[in-house]
Each structure stands twice: as structure tokens, then as C-alpha cells.
DOLUM-194230 format. One record per residue (C-alpha): residue number from 1; y, z, x. Coordinates in pm, 1 decimal, decimal comma. Example, Ala and Ser with C-alpha at 12.3 -4.5 7.8 and 13.67 -1.06 7.14 Angstrom:
<lolos>
<nr: 1; c2: -450,0; c3: 780,0; c1: 1230,0>
<nr: 2; c2: -106,0; c3: 714,0; c1: 1367,0>
</lolos>
This chain:
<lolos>
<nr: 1; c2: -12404,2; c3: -10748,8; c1: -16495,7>
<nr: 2; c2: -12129,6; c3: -10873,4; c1: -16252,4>
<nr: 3; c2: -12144,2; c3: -10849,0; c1: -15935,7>
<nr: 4; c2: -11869,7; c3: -10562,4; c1: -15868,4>
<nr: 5; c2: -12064,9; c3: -10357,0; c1: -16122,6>
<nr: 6; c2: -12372,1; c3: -10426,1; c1: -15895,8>
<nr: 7; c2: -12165,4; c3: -10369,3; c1: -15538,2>
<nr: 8; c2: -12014,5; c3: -10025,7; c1: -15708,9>
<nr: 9; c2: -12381,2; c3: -9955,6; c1: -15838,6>
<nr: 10; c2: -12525,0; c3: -10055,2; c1: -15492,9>
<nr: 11; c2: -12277,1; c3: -9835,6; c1: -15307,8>
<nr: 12; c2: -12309,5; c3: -9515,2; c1: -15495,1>
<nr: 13; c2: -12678,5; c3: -9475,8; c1: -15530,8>
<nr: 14; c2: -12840,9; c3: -9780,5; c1: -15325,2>
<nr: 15; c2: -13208,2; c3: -9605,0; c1: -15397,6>
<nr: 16; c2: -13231,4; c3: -9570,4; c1: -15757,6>
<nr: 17; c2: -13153,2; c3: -9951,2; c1: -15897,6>
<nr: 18; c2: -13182,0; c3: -10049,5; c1: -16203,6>
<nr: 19; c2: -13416,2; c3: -10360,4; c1: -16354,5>
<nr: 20; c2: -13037,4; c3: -10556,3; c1: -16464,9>
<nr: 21; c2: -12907,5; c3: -10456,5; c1: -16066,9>
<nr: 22; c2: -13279,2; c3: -10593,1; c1: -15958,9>
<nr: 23; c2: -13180,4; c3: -10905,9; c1: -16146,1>
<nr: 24; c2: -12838,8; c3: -10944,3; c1: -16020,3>
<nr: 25; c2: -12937,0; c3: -10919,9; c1: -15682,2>
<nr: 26; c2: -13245,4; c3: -11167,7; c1: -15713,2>
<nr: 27; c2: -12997,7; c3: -11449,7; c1: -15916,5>
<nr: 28; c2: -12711,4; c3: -11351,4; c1: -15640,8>
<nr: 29; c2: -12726,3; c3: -11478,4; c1: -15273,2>
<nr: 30; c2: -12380,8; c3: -11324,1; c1: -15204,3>
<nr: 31; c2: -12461,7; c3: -10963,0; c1: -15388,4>
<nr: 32; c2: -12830,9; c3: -10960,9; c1: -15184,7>
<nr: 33; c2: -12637,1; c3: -11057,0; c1: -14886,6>
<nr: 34; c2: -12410,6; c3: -10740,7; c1: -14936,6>
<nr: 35; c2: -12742,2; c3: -10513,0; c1: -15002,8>
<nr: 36; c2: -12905,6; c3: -10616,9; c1: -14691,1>
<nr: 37; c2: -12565,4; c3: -10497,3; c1: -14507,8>
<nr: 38; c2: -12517,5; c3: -10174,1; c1: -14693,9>
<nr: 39; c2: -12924,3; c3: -10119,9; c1: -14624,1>
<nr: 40; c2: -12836,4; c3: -10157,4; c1: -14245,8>
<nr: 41; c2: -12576,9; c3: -9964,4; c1: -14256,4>
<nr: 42; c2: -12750,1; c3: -9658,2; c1: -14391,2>
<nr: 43; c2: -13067,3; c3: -9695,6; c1: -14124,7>
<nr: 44; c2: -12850,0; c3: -9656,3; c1: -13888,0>
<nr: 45; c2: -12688,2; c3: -9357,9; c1: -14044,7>
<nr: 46; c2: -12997,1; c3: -9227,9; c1: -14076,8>
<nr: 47; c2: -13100,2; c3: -9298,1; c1: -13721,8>
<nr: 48; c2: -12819,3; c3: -9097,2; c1: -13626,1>
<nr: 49; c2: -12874,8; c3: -8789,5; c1: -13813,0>
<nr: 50; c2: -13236,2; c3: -8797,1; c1: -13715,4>
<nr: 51; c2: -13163,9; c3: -8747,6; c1: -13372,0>
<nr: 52; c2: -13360,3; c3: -8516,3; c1: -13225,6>
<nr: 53; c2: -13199,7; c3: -8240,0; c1: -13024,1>
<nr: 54; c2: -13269,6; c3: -8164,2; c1: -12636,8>
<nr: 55; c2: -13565,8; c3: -7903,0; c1: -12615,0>
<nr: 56; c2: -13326,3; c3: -7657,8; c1: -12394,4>
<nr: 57; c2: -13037,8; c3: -7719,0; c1: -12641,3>
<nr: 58; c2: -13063,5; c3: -7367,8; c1: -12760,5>
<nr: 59; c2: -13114,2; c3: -7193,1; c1: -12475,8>
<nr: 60; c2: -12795,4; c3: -7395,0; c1: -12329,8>
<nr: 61; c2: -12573,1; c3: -7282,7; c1: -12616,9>
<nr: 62; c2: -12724,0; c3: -6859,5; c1: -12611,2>
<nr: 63; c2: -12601,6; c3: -6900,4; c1: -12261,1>
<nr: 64; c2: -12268,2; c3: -7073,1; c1: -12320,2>
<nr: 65; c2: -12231,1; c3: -6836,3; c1: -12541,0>
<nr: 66; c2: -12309,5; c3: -6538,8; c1: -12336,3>
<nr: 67; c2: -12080,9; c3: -6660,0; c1: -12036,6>
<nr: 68; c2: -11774,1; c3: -6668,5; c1: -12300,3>
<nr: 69; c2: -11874,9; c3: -6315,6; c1: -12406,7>
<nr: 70; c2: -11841,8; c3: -6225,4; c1: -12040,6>
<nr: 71; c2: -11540,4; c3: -6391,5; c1: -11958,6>
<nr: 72; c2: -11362,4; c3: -6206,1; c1: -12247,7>
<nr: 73; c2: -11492,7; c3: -5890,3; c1: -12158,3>
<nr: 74; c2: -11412,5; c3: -5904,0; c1: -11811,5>
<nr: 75; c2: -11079,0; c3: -6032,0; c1: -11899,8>
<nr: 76; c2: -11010,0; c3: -5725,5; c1: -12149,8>
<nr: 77; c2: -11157,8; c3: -5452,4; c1: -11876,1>
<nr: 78; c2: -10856,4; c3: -5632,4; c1: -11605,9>
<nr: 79; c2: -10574,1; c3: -5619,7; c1: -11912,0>
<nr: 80; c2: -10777,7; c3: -5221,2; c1: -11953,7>
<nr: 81; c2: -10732,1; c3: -5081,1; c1: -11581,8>
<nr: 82; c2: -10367,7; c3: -5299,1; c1: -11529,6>
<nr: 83; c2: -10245,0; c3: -5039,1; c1: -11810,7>
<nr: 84; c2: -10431,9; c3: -4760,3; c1: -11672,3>
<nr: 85; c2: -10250,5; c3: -4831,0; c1: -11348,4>
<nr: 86; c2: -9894,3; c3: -4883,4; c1: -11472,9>
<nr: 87; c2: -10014,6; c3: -4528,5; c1: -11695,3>
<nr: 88; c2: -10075,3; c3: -4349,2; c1: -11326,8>
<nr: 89; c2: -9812,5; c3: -4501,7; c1: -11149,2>
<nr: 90; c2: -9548,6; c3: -4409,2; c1: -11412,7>
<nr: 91; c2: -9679,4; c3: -4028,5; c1: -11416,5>
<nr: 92; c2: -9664,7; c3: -4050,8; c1: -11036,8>
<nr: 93; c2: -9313,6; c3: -4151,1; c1: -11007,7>
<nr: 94; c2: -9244,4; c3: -3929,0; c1: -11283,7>
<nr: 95; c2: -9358,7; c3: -3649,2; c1: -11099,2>
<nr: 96; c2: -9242,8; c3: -3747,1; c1: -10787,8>
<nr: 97; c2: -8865,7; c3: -3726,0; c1: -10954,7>
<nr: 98; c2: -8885,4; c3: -3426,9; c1: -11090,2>
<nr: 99; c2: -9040,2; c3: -3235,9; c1: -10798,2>
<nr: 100; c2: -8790,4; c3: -3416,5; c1: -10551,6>
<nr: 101; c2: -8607,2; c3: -3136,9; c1: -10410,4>
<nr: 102; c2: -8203,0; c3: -3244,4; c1: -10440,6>
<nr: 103; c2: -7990,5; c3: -3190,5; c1: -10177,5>
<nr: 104; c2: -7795,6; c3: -2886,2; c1: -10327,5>
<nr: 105; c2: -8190,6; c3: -2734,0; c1: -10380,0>
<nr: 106; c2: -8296,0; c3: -2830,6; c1: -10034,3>
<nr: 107; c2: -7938,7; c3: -2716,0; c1: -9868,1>
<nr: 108; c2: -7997,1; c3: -2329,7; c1: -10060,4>
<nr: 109; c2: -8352,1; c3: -2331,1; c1: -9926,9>
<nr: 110; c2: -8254,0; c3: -2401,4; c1: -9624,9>
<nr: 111; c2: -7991,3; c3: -2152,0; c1: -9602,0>
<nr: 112; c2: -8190,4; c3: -1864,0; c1: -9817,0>
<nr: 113; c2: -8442,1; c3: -1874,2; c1: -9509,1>
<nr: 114; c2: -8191,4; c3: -1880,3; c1: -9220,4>
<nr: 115; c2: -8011,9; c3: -1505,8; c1: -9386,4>
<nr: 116; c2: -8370,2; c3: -1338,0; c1: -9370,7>
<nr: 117; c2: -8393,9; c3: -1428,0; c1: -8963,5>
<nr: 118; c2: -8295,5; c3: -1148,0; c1: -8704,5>
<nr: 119; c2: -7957,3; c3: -1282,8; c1: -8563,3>
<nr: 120; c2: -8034,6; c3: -1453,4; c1: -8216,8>
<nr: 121; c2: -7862,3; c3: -1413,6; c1: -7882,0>
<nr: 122; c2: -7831,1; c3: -1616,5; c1: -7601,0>
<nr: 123; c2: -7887,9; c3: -1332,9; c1: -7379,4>
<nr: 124; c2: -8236,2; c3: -1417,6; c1: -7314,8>
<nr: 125; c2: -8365,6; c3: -1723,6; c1: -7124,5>
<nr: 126; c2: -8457,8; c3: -2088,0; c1: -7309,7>
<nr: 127; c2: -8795,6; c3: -2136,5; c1: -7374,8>
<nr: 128; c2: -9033,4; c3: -2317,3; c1: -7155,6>
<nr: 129; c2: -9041,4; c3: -2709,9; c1: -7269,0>
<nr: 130; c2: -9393,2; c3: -2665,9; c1: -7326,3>
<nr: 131; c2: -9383,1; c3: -2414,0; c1: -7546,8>
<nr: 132; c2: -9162,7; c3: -2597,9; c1: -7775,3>
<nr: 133; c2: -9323,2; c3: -2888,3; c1: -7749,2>
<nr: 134; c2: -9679,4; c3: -2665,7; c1: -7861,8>
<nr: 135; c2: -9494,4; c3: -2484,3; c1: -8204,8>
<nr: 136; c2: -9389,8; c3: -2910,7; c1: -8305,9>
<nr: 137; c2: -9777,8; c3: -3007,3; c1: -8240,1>
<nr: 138; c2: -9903,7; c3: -3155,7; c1: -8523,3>
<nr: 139; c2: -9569,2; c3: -3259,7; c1: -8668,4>
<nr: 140; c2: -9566,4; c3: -3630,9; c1: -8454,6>
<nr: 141; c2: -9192,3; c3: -3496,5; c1: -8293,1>
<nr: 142; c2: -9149,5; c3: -3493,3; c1: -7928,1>
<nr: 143; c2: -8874,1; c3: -3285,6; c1: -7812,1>
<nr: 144; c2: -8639,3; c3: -3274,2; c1: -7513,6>
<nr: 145; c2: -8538,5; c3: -2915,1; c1: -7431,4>
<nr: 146; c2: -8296,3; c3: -3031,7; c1: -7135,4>
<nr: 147; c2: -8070,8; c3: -3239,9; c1: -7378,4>
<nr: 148; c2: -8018,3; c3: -2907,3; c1: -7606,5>
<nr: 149; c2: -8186,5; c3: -2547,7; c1: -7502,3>
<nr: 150; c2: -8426,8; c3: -2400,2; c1: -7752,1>
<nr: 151; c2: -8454,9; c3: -1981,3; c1: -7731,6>
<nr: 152; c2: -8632,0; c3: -1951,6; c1: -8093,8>
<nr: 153; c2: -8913,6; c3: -2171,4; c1: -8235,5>
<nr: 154; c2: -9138,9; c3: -2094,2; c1: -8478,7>
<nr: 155; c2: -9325,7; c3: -2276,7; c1: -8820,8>
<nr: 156; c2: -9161,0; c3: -2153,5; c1: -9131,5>
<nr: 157; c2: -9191,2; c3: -2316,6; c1: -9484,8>
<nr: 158; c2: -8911,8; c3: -2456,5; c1: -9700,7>
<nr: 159; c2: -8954,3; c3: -2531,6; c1: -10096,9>
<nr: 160; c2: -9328,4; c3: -2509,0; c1: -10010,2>
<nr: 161; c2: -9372,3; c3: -2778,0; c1: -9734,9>
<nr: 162; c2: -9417,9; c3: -2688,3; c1: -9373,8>
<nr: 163; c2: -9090,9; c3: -2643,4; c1: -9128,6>
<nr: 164; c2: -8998,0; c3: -2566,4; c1: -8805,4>
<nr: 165; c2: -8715,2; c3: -2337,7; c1: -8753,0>
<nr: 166; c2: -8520,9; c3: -2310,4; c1: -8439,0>
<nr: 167; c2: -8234,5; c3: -2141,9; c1: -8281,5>
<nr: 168; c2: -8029,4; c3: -2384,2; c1: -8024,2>
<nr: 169; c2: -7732,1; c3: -2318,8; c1: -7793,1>
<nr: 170; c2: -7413,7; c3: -2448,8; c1: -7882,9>
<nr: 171; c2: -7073,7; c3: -2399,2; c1: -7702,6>
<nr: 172; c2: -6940,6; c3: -2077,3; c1: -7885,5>
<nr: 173; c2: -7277,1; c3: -1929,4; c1: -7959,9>
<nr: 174; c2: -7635,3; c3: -1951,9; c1: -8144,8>
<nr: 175; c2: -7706,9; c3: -2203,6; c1: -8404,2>
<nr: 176; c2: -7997,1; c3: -2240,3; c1: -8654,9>
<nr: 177; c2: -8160,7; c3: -2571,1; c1: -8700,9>
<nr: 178; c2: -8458,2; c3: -2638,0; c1: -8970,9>
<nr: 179; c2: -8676,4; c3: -2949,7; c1: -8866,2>
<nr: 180; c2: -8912,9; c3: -3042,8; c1: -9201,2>
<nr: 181; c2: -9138,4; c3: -3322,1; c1: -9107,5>
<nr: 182; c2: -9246,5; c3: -3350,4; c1: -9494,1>
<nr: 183; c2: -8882,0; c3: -3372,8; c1: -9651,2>
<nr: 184; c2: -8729,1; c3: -3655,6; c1: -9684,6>
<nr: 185; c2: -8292,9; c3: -3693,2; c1: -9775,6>
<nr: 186; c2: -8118,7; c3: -4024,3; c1: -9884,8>
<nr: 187; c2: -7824,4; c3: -3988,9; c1: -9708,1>
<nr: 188; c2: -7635,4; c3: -3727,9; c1: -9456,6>
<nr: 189; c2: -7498,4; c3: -3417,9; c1: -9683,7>
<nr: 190; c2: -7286,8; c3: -3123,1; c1: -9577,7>
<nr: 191; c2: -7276,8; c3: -2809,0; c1: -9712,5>
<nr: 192; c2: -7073,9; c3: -2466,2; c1: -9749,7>
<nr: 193; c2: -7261,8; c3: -2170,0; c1: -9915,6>
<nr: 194; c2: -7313,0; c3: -1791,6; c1: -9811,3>
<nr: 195; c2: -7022,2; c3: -1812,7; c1: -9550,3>
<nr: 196; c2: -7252,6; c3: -2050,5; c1: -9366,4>
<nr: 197; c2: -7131,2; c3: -2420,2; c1: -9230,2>
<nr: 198; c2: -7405,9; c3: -2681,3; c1: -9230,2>
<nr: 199; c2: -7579,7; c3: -3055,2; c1: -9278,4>
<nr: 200; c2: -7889,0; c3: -3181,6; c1: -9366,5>
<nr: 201; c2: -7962,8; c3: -3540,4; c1: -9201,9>
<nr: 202; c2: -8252,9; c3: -3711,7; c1: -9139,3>
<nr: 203; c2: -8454,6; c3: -3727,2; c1: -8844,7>
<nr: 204; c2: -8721,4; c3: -3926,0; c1: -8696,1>
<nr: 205; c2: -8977,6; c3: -3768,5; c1: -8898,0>
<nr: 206; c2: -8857,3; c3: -3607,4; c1: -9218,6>
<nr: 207; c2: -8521,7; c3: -3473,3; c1: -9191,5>
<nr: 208; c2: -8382,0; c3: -3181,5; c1: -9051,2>
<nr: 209; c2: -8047,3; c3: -2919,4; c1: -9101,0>
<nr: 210; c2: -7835,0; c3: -2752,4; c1: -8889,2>
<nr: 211; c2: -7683,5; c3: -2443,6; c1: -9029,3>
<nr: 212; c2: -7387,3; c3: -2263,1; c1: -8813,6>
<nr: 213; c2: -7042,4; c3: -2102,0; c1: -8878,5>
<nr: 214; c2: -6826,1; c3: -2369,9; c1: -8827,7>
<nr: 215; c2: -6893,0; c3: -2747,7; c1: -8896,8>
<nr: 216; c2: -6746,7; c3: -2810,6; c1: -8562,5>
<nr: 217; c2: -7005,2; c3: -2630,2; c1: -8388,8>
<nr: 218; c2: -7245,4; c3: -2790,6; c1: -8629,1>
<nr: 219; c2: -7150,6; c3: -3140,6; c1: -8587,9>
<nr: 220; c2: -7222,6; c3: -3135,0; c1: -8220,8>
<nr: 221; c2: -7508,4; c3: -3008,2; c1: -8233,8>
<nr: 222; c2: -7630,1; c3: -3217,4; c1: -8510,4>
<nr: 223; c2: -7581,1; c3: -3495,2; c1: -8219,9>
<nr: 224; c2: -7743,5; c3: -3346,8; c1: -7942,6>
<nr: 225; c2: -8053,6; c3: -3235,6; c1: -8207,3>
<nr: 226; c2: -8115,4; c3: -3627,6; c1: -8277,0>
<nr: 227; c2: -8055,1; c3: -3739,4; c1: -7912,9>
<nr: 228; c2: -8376,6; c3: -3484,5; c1: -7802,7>
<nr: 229; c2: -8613,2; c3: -3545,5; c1: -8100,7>
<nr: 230; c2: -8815,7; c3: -3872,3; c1: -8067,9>
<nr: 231; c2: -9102,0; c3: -3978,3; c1: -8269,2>
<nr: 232; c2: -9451,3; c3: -4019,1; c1: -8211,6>
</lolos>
């Protein structure tokens, strides 16, 4: 035997030698030399495999284990109620748009109510400031009676929210004004239907429309509407 048939030997089963490897290595110094490394190479292989593990190790790794569990959990409940939100707030809006009164809907409301009223005079003296001020309670508006007369007040309803109708003085006569605290317009709109003259603006709370027979009449009193409403 040679001694790279004893090192190939030696490195593929260094436990099992045969007697012509036993000779080799005793008639060898440089083959024993290269034993005695290859044995310390493999104790301390050994050693290392052998090493014995912490006595908590397991527990450590069942809780490890347990706080990833969580973590993922917890992350899929957030990713479960961020859809659940975006779900609500999307039926929400949806809702919100199609139950939106437009202007055309809000300006025939208005003007369906206003033809079932007795027509007003001015014959009869303004209401007392107090008892205007009583029929807006509730509705956050404070009114000014001496910047525009009020001789009808009274709650009314309009597409299904509560209103306040009113009948005002203007310079050639009686004019009908619908205050609605819970309706809300983009943008000032004017309209023409049933012979009637009118706009619907907003106001400090909600918006309001103001309904005559010319839009003359109606634009001035549209102005002096605005200048005696004031917010709460």
C-alpha cells in the first residue's frame, strides 16, 4: 500500500482500517502524522455535534413561535377590518349619492310645498321677534326680524328632512322663503317652474330658498334673508 491509497482509505472510513493500512501507518511517519490530524479533526467535529442544547431551548422556540403566529394574525385581522372599512365607506358614499337630493329635485320640493300654503297678506301685523326666534329653536339659526319682517313661520318638511317655512315682506308684496337646516346645495341655483320665480342658496346652516313672482323681488330678498340669519 502507498500512502495516497492509505490517506484516501484514512479519509473515507478512518474507523474501520485495515491490517495493510495498520502497516502503512506504523512504517510511515508522514501517513501517521496525517492520521493523528484527520483524528483531531473529527473530535472536534464530534464535540460540536454533541453539544448539548440549553434546558429552556424548547420552551424559547414554542414561544418564538407563538409570537410569529400572533403577529400574523394580528396583521391579517388589520388588512380584515381596513377592507371592511373601505366596504362601509364605499356603501356610505354610495348611498349618500344617490339619496342626495339635486337641485332640480330640491327646487320642485320646494315649490310643490309653497302651492299647498293659503296665500299670505301683509294686512296683518309682523310677528313678535320672539316668536320667530321660538319656531327656529332647535335649528342653531338666530334671526333678525328688524332687517326683514316675518308675518308667517311655521316647521314644515321638505324631501323628508325638517324645514322652516316663512312668509317675508318684500317691496311689491308677500314672499315665501324655505329655511332647511339639514339640506345642503353646492352652489347658488335659480329656478322657474309653476309660474313661480325663485333660488335656492345656502345659508348659515343648511341652505335655504326664496320662492316669489319675479326674480327681482326675489333677489332682494334673498339679500336681506342672509343679512338677518346668523348662526349659532
Amino acid at each position: 500500500m502507498n500512502c495516497l491509497q492509505f490517506r484516501q482509505g484514512y479519509l473515507t472510513d478512518p474507523f474501520h482500517q485495515t491490517a495493510e493500512s495498520r502497516e502503512h501507518r506504523n512504517q510511515c511517519q508522514s501517513c501517521a502524522a496525517f492520521a493523528v490530524e484527520q483524528d483531531r479533526i473529527n473530535a472536534a467535529v464530534e464535540r460540536t455535534i454533541r453539544v448539548t442544547p440549553s434546558e429552556n431551548l424548547e420552551a424559547r422556540i414554542l414561544v418564538r413561535q407563538s409570537f410569529l403566529a400572533s403577529r400574523v394574525e394580528q396583521r391579517r385581522a388589520s388588512m380584515m377590518w381596513a377592507v371592511a372599512a373601505a366596504i362601509v365607506l364605499g356603501i356610505a358614499i354610495s348611498v349618500w349619492v344617490i339619496l342626495r337630493p339635486a337641485p332640480g329635485t330640491l327646487a320642485d320640493a320646494v315649490v310643490s310645498y309653497v302651492r299647498t300654503q293659503p296665500v299670505q297678506t301683509l294686512s296683518l301685523d309682523a310677528m313678535p321677534p320672539e316668536q320667530v326666534q321660538a319656531v327656529l329653536q332647535g335649528e342653531r339659526i338666530r334671526f333678525q326680524p328688524d332687517v326683514i319682517p316675518v308675518y308667517h313661520a311655521k316647521p314644515c318638511v321638505i324631501n323628508g328632512t325638517r324645514a322652516i317655512y316663512m312668509v317675508v315682506a318684500s317691496d311689491s308684496g308677500p314672499v315665501s322663503v324655505v329655511v332647511m337646516p339639514q339640506q345642503t346645495v353646492p352652489d347658488r341655483a335659480t329656478f322657474a317652474k309653476a309660474g313661480y320665480q325663485g333660488v335656492i342658496v345656502r345659508c348659515p346652516q343648511g341652505s335655504m330658498a326664496v320662492i316669489g313672482t319675479s326674480s327681482q323681488k326675489v333677489e332682494k330678498v334673498e339679500k336681506r334673508m342672509l343679512a338677518a340669519m346668523r348662526s349659532l
